[in-house]
Every structure is written in structure tokens, then in C-alpha cells.
C-alpha positions in Angstrom: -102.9 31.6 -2.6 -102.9 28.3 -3.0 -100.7 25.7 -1.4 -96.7 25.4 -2.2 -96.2 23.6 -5.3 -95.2 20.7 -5.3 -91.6 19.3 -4.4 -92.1 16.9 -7.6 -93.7 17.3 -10.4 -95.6 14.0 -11.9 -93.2 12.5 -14.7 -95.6 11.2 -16.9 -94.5 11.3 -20.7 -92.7 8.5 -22.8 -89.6 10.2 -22.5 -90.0 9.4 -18.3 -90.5 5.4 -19.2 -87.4 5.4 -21.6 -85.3 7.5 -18.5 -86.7 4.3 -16.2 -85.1 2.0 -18.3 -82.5 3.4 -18.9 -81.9 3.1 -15.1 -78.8 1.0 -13.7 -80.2 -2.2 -11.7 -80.2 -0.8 -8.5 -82.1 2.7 -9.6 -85.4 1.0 -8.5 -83.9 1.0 -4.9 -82.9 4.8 -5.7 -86.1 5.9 -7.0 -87.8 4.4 -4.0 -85.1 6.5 -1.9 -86.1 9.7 -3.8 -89.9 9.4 -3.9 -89.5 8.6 0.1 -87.5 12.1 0.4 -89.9 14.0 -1.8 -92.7 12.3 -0.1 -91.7 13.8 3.3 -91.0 16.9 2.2 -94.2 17.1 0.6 -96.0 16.0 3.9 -93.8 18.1 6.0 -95.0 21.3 3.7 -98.8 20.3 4.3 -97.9 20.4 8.3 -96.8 23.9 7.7 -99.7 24.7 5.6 -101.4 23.7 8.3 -99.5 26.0 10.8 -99.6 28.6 8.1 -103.8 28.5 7.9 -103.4 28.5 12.1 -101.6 31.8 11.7 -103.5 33.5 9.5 -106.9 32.8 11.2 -105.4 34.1 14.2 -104.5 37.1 12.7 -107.5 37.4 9.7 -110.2 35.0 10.8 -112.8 36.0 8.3 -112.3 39.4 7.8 -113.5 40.7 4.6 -109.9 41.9 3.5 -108.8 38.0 3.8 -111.2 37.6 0.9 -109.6 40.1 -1.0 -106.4 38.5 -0.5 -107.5 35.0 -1.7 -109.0 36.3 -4.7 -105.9 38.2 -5.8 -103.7 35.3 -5.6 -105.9 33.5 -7.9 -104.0 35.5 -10.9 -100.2 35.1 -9.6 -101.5 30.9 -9.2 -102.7 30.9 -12.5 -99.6 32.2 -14.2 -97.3 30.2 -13.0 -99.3 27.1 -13.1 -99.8 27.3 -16.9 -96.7 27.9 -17.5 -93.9 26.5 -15.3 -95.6 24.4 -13.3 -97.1 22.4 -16.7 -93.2 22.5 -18.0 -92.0 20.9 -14.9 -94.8 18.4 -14.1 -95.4 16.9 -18.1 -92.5 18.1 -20.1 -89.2 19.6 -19.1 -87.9 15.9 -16.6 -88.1 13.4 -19.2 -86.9 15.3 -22.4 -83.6 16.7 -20.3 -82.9 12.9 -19.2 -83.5 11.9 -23.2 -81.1 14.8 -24.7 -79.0 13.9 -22.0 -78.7 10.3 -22.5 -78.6 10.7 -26.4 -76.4 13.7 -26.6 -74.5 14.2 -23.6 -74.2 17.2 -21.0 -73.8 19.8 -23.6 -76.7 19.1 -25.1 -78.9 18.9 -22.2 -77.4 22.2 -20.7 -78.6 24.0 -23.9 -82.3 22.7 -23.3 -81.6 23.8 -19.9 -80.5 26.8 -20.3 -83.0 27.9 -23.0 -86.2 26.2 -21.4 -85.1 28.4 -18.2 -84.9 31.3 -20.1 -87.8 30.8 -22.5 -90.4 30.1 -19.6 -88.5 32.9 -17.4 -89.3 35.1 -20.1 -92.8 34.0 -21.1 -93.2 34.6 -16.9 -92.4 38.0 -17.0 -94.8 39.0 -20.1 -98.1 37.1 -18.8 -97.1 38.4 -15.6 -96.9 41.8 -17.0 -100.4 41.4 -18.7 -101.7 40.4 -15.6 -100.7 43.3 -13.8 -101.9 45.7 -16.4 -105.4 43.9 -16.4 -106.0 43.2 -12.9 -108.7 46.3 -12.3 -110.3 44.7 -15.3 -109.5 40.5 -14.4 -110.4 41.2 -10.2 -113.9 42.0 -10.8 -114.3 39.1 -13.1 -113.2 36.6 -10.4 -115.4 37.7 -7.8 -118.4 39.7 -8.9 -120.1 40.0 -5.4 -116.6 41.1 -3.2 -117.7 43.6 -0.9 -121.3 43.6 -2.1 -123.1 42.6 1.0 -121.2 44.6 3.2 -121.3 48.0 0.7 -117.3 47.7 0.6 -117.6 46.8 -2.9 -115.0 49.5 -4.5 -112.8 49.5 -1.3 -112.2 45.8 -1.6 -112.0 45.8 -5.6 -109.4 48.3 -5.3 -107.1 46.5 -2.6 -107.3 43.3 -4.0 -106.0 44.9 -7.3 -103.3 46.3 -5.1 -102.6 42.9 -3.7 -103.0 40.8 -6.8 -100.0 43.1 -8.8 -98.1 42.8 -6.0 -97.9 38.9 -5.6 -97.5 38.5 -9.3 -93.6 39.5 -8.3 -93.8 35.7 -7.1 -94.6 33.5 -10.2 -91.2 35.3 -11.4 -89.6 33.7 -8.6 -91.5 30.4 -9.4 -91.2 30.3 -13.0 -87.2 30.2 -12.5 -87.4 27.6 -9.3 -90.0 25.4 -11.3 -87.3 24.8 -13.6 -84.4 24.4 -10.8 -87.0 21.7 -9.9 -87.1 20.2 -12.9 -83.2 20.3 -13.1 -82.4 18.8 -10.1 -84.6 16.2 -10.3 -83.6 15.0 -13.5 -80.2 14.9 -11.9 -81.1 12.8 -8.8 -80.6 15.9 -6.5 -84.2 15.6 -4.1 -83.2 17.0 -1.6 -83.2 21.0 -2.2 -86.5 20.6 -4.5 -88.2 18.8 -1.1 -87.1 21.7 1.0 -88.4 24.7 -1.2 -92.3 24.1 -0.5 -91.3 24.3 3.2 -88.9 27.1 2.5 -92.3 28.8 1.0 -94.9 27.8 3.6 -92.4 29.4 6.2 -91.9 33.0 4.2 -96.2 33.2 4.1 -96.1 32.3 8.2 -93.5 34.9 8.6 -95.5 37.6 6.9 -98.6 36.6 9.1 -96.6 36.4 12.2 -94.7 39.6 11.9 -96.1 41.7 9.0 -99.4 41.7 9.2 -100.0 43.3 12.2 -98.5 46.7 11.1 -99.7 45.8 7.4 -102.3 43.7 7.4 -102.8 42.1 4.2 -100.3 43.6 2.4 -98.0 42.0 5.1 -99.6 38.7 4.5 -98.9 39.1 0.6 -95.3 40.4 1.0 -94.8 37.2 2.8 -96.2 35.0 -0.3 -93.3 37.2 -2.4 -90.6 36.3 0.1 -91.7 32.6 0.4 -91.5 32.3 -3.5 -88.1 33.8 -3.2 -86.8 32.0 -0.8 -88.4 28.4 -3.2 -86.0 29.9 -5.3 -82.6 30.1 -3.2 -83.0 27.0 -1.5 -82.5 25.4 -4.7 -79.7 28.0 -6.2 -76.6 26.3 -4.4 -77.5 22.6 -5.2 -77.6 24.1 -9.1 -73.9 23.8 -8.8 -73.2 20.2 -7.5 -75.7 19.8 -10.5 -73.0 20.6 -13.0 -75.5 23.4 -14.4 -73.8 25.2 -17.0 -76.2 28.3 -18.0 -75.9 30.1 -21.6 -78.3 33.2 -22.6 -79.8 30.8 -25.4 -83.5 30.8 -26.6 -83.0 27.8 -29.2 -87.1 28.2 -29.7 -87.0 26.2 -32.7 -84.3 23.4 -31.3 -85.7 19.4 -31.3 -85.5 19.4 -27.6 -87.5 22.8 -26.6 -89.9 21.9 -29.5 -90.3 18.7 -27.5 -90.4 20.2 -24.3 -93.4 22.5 -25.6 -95.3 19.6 -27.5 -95.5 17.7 -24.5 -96.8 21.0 -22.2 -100.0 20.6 -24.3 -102.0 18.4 -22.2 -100.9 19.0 -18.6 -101.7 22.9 -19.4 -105.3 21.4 -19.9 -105.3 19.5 -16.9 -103.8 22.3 -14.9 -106.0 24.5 -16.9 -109.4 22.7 -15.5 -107.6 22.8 -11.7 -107.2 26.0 -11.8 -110.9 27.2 -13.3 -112.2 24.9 -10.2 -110.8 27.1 -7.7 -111.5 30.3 -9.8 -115.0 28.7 -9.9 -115.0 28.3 -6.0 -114.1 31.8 -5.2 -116.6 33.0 -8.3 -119.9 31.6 -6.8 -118.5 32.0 -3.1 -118.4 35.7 -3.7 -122.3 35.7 -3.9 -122.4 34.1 -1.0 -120.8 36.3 1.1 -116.8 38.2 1.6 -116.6 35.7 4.5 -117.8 32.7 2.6 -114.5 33.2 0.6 -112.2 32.7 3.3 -114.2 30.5 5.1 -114.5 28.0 1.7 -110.6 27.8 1.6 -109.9 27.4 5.2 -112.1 24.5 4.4 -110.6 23.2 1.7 -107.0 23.5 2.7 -108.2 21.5 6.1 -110.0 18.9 3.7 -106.6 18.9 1.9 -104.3 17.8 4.6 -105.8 14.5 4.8 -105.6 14.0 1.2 -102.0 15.1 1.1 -100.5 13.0 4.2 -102.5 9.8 2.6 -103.3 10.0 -1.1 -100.5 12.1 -2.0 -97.5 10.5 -0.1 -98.2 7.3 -1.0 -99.2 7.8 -4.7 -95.7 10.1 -4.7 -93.7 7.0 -2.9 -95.7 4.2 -5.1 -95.0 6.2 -8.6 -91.2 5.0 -9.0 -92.3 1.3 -9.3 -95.4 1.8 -11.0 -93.0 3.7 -13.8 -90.5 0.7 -14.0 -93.5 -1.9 -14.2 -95.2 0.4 -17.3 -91.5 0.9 -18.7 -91.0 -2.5 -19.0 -94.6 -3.5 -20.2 -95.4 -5.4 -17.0 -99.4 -4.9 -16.8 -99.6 -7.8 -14.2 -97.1 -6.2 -11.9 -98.5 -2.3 -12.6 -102.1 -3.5 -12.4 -101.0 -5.0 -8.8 -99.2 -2.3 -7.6 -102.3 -0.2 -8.5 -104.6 -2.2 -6.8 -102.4 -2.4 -3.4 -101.8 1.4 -3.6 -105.7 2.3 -3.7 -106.1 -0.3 -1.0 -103.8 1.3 1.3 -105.4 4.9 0.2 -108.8 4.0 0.6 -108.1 2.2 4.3 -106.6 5.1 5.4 -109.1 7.8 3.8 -112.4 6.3 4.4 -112.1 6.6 7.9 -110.5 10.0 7.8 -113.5 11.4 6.3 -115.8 9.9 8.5 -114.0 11.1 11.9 -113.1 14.6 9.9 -116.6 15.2 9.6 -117.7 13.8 13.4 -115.0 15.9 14.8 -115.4 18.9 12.3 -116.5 21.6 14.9 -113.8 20.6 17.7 -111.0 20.1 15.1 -112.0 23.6 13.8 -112.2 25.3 17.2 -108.8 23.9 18.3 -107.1 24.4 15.7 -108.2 28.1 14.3 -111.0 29.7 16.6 -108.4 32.3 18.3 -107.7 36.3 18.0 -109.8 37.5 15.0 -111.0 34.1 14.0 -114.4 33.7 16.0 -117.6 31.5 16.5 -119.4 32.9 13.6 -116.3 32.0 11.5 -116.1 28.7 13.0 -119.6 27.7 12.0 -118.7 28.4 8.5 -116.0 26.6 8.2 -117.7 23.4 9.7 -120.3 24.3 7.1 -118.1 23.7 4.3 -115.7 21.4 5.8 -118.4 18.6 6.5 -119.0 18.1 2.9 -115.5 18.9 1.6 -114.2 16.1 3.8 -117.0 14.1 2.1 -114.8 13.7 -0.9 -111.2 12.6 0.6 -111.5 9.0 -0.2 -112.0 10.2 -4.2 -109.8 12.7 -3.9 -107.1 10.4 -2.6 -107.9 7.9 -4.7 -107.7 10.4 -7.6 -103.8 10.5 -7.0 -103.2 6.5 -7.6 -104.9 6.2 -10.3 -103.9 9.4 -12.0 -100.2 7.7 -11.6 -101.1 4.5 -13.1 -101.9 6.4 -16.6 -98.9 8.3 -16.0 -97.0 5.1 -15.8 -98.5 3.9 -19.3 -97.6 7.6 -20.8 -101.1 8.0 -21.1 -101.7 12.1 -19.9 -104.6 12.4 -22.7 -107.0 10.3 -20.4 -106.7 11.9 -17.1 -106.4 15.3 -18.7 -109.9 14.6 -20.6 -111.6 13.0 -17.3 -110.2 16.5 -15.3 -112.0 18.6 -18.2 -115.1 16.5 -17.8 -115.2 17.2 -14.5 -114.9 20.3 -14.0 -117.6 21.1 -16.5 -119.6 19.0 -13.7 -118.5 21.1 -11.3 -119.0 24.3 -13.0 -122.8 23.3 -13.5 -123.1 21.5 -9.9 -121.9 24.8 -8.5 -123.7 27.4 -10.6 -126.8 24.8 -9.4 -126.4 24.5 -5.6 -124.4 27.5 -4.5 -128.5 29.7 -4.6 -130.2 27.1 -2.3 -126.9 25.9 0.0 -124.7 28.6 -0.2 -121.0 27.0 1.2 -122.6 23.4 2.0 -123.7 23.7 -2.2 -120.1 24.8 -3.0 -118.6 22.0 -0.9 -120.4 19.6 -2.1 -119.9 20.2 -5.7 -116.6 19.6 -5.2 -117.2 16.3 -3.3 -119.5 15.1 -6.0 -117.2 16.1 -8.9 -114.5 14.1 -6.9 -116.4 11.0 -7.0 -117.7 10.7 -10.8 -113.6 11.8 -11.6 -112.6 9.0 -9.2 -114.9 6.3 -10.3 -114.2 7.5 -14.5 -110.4 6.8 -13.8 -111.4 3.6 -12.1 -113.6 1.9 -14.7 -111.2 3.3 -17.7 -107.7 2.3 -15.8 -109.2 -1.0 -15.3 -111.0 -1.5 -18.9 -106.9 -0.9 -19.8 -105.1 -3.1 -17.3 -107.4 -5.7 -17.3 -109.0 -5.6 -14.2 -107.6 -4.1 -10.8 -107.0 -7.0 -8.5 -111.1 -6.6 -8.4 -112.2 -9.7 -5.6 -109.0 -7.8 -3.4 -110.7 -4.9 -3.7 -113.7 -5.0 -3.0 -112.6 -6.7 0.1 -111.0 -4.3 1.4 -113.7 -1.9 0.3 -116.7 -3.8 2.2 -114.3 -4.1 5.3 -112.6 -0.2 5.4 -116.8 1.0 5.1 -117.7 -1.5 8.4 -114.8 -0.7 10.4 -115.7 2.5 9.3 -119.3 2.3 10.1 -118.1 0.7 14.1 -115.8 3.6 14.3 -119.0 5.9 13.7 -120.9 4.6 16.1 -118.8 4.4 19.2 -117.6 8.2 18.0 -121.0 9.4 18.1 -122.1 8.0 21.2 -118.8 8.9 22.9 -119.4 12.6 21.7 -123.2 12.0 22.8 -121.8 10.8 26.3 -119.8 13.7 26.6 -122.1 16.0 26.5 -124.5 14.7 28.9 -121.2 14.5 31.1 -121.2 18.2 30.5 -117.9 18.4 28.2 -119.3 20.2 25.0 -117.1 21.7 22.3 -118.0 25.5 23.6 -115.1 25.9 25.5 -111.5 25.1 23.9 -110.7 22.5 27.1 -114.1 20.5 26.0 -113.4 20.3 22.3 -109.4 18.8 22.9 -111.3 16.3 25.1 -114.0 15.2 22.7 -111.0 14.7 20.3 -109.4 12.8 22.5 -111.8 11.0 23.7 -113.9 10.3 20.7 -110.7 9.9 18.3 -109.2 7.3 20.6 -111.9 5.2 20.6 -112.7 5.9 17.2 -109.3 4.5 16.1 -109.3 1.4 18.3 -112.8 0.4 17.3 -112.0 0.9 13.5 -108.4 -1.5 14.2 -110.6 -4.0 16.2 -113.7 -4.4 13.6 -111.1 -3.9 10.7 -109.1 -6.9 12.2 -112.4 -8.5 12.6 -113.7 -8.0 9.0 -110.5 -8.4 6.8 -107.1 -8.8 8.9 -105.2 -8.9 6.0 -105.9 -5.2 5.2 -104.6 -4.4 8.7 -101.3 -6.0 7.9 -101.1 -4.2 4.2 -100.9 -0.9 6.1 -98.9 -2.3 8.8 -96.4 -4.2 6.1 -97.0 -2.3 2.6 
């Protein structure tokens, strides 16, 4: 199960730039009002999937059924990411506002209409090979499920179970990716914002009051009802829309052809996600079945971090990088650029450094109740230490993915992806027999940097430059605020426990938080100040 897709896709095409300008005077004011809505709904949804991992450790921990369950969503994931979620995200946004703009509603309700139905459609039959394959696909995925414990054809067999019954949801998706699409391309934000929280609370309802007379099916039923209810959360806006639905599949139409031409390279990108995770969960079962829950527990904790910082602001920063790369601005997009990483990499650098100080107390607090125990504490912290590694380059990633988006350049990133998760793939296969979850982990964290610093060097080489004096600035000053911050968090963590306050009891870990994050904080604000005050004031004042 991964997390909710997202509220917004990432327009990215030349069809987006001629939409931009296209744009009254006063749309860059409403485009910065729209990413700002989709932005908070998209860091609202990572709260709840924060609530939602809280819920299911309480009620899973690290069972070996949980592993079972995260390798069969893997399947319903992948179907709706290659299909909808690559229509929405590169393809369907920009050619509806062109066919709109050139030839009126009709028009555009006719690619509608048949890009709904043609994906809906497309949904149903890969969803229906899927379910036909899965005692063939499950095994494939995760080789060593159930191995170490002898549970091998128990857990083959409910994970089959499981996997044919969440592929009902990429049915639901595949029609609500393209509400999405729709809505947005019609300035409606608000409804698309909504149903990734709409989703996160259907899974937390089937952990809260399914699975404890279901167990995992309960947990699954609830990713069907989440997808459904991403779906009617959007229905009634449809209609202040003006969406006028026909049963057309004009395949062969100049829009849909478009639409379809332009799903080629964001179903690579999504493609080369998508084989990281099945990667993850691939090696992770040879590990151990706990290792697979315990690796995405990890990575969905690493993940909020990355959401509430690199995400948001990329999301909020996107409109005006668009309208600078629209109208050819370079100076203006190569200094919007620049300002966003700085901002991102102020904010991440330090979140991965107190993420990984505060790893076992975070962890403790935050899951270690009912089924979730020590044991599957200690593997999370195992994983999470090196995941968390990686949030600076993953946050980065987000910026500077946007400022090729803003150039309608999706080739580049797309190729950079591929590259590296081939690195992954061969990082993984490579550490995952000596380190087990730590090896896994810090694949990922690796990959995350060579990706980040590819898009850096090649985004620069194109914009001439990325503000580089500013930031490296900031970069020297975020790593020795960072480094103070360190050091008066370990030695308050060190003072604690000669106090007698350790993280073994749930009272002791809130107060080393506390305690150690407070400080933390005001010694990175104070040597920051100290080292670069300007950077203090770009977060304070973006």
C-alpha cells in the first residue's frame, strides 16, 4: 500500500506552459492560491498517514500477515500508477486546457469523456490480468515470504487473497485520477486536495474497526473503501465543473492521441518508482517477513519529513516556476530554483540529523504499542537511521524535478530516475546479504544522493548556474548549525541518561524528545543566525 496519491499531479508538458500563458494577469496570484490549497492538503494527508501507520502498528506491529499485506498491494499500486496516475501527472491537465482553449467546451468534454473512459477501461482489463495472475505475480515479488518462519504457502496464499481483493481499488482510482485531472484543469482544488485525506481515513477506519474481527482482510477492505471514498469526494464538484460525460472512445482523436503520446515518459518515471519499491520488498523478503513491514514503517516515517518540506514547498513554488519557464525567463526560474532548494535544504538537513538522533524515542512514542513491540522497534530504527539519511536528496529531488518540468523537459528527469534505480537495483542486490535492513536503507539513501546531485549538475549546466556563491552559503551554514545542533542533542541525550531518563519507558522517550529536540532547535536557530542570518530570514520571509 503505498501512500494516497497525490492531490496534484506535476503539470509538466508544453501544453502546461502554453495554459500558463494563457493565464489572465492576476492567475499568478491564483495559481499561488491553488498550489497553497493543494499543498495543505497534501501535508494534511501525510499527518494522516502518519496516524494511519500509528494505527496499524498498534493493531499489526510486525506480524508476518502485515508482510503479506504490503506485498499484495504492490500489484493494485502498480496498476493504477502506470496508467491513471501517469495520464494525470504528464498528460491529461495540459492537453484538456489546450483543446479547451482552441476548441471550446465541447471539445474538451469529448477528450474528457473519452480519456475517462479509455483509462477506466484499460483499468478494468490490467486489473483483471492482475487478478488472474496473482498466484503466479505474488511469488515473484517476494520469494522468501514465510520462508524463515515455515509459513511459506500460508502466507503465499493470503497475500494472493489480499492482492485480488485490493485490485477493486485502482478501479476506483483510475476514475478519480481523472476527476483529478478534471477539476484541476478547471481551477476546482479544493475536492482533489480532500480525496487523499478522504483515503488515508477509509485505511484508518479499516484498522480501527475491521481488523480486529478480520485482521488483514479488514485492513485491506479499508484500502477499497478509502479508494472509494477518493472517488465521491470529488463526484459532486464534477458538476459545478460543467462536466458533460458521453460514452465515447475517440482512440484515434488529435487530443487522446496527444494525451497518450505524452503518457510515454512519466510511465517510465513512474515505471522506475515503482520497481524501487517492488525492489525493496523483493530483497526485504530474504531478510525476514518482519523485515517487510518493518522496511515500510521506515520509509513511510522517513517520508513525512520529505513530504511536509520538500514536497509542500516544491508543490507551492511550481506555479511561479511554470510562468518564469512559460515566458522564457531563465534568470527569474534559475532564481526561484535556487531559493526553493535553499529553503528545502535548511529545513531538511537538520531534519535528518535530529530524525536519526531521536530515531529510537520517535519510534517508541509513536508506534511501540499493542502488537507492535521492542523487537519491532529495533527494526525500524535499523532502517530508519539510514533512510532518514537521504531526506535532504530526497527533498531536494522535488525542486529540481519541477524546474525541468517548468522548461517541459520530462525526458531528463525521467532518464536520471531510470539511472537510478538501476543503481539501486545493484546497491541493493549488493548490501541487503551483509546488512540486511541497514543495506536496504541505505541503498535507497545512496541512490537519493547520486539522483539529487545528476539533477543538480544537469539543471544548472541548462540554466546557467543556480545562484551558486548563495548556495553554497547556505549549504556551509545549514551543515554547522547542523553540526551545533548535533552536539548539544547528543550530550543532552548523554545527560539524560546519566540522570536516569532512558528511552526504555514511554515517559523517558517523550522527555528525551523534548528535551533534546528543544535544544536541538534553539542551538541550530542560534549557530544558524550566527553563520548566515540571512538564511534564517529566507525561511522566516520566503
Amino acid at each position: 500500500m503505498a501512500d494516497a496519491p497525490t492531490p496534484s499531479g506535476r503539470p509538466n508538458s508544453e501544453g502546461f506552459r502554453r495554459f500558463i500563458e494563457r493565464a489572465p494577469d492576476s492567475g499568478g496570484r491564483a495559481l499561488l492560491g491553488a498550489a497553497s490549497v493543494v499543498a495543505a492538503g497534501f501535508v494534511l494527508s501525510r499527518v494522516l498517514g502518519l496516524v494511519r501507520s500509528i494505527v496499524i502498528a498498534h493493531a499489526f506491529g510486525t506480524d508476518p500477515e502485515l508482510a503479506a499485506f504490503w506485498v499484495a498491494s504492490r500489484l493494485p499500486d502498480l496498476v493504477f500508477q502506470l496508467l491513471a496516475g501517469a495520464t494525470l501527472s504528464a498528460a491529461f491537465i495540459p492537453t484538456f486546457s489546450r483543446v479547451m482553449l482552441r476548441n471550446g467546451e465541447d471539445a474538451a468534454w469529448r477528450l474528457a469523456s473519452s480519456a475517462l473512459n479509455i483509462i477506466a477501461t484499460a483499468t478494468l482489463l490490467l486489473a483483471g490480468i492482475a487478478f488472474v495472475l496473482a498466484p503466479f505475480l505474488v511469488p515473484l515479488l517476494a520469494p522468501g515470504l514465510g520462508e524463515a518462519t515455515g509459513q511459506q504457502e500460508e502466507l503465499r496464499a493470503l497475500a494472493v487473497r489480499l492482492t485480488r481483493l485490493m485490485l477493486i481499488s485502482p478501479l476506483f482510482f483510475g476514475a478519480s485520477g481523472m476527476f483529478t485531472g478534471i477539476l484541476n484543469a478547471r481551477h476546482h482544488f479544493l475536492a482533489p486536495a480532500l480525496a487523499p485525506v478522504c483515503y488515508n481515513l477509509g485505511i484508518i477506519a479499516g484498522a480501527v474497526f475491521l481488523a480486529g474481527s478480520r485482521g488483514v482482510d479488514g485492513l485491506a477492505w479499508g484500502v477499497v473503501g478509502g479508494a472509494a471514498a477518493h472517488l465521491l469526494v470529488q463526484a459532486p464538484a464534477l458538476r459545478s465543473a460543467g462536466m458533460r460525460w458521453t460514452p465515447s472512445f475517440d482512440v484515434f482523436s488529435e487530443g487522446v492521441q496527444e494525451v497518450l503520446r505524452l503518457m510515454g515518459p512519466r510511465v517510465l518515471g513512474l515505471a522506475a518508482s515503482q520497481l524501487n519499491f517492488l525492489a525493496a520488498i523483493f530483497f526485504a523478503s530474504f531478510v525476514s517477513d518482519e523485515a517487510i513491514s518493518a522496511l515500510n514503517y521506515a520509509f513511510l516515517m522517513m517520508m513525512m519529513p520529505v513530504g511536509v518540506v520538500g514536497m509542500a514547498i516544491s508543490t507551492a513554488v511550481f506555479p511561479t516556476l511554470a510562468q518564469h519557464g512559460a515566458s522564457q525567463d531563465t534568470s527569474a526560474l534559475r532564481m526561484a530554483v535556487s531559493k526553493s532548494l535553499r529553503q528545502i535544504l535548511f529545513l531538511a538537513v537538520p531534519a535528518s540529523a535530529g530524525l536519526i538522533i531521536l530515531a529510537t524515542p520517535t519510534v517508541r512514542v509513536l508506534l511501540e504499542r499493542g502488537a507492535f513491540d521492542a523487537e519491532s522497534t529495533r527494526l525500524v530504527v535499523a532502517a530508519l537511521t539510514l533512510y532518514a539519511i537521504g531526506i535532504a536528496a530526497h527533498s531536494g529531488i522535488e525542486i529540481l524535478s519541477r524546474g525541468f518540468y517548468a522548461v517541459a523537459d520530462t525526458r531528463t528527469p525521467v532518464a536520471i530516475a531510470v539511472a537510478a534505480m538501476l543503481l539501486n537495483l545493484a546497491l541493493s542486490a549488493a548490501l541487503v546479504a551483509p546488512f540486511g535492513l541497514r543495506g536496504l536503507a541505505g541503498a535507497a539513501s545512496i541512490t537519493a544522493f547520486v539522483e539529487f546531485g545528476l539533477l543538480l549538475w544537469v539543471l544548472s549546466t541548462r540554466l546557467g548556474g543556480l545562484e551558486r556563491r548563495a548556495l553554497t552559503r547556505t549549504v556551509g551554514s545549514t551543515l554547522a548549525a547542523t553540526a551545533a545542533l548535533t552536539v548539544i542533542m547528543v550530550g543532552a541525550l548523554v545527560a539524560l541518561s546519566i540522570a536516569g531518563v532512558s528511552d526504555a519507558s514511554m515517559l523517558g522517550s517523550l522527555t528525551r524528545i523534548a528535551v533534546a529536540g528543544t535544544l536541538g532547535l534553539v542551538a541550530f536557530g542560534a549557530a544558524g543566525y550566527l553563520a548566515n542570518r540571512d538564511d534564517l530570514r529566507m525561511v522566516a520571509r520566503p
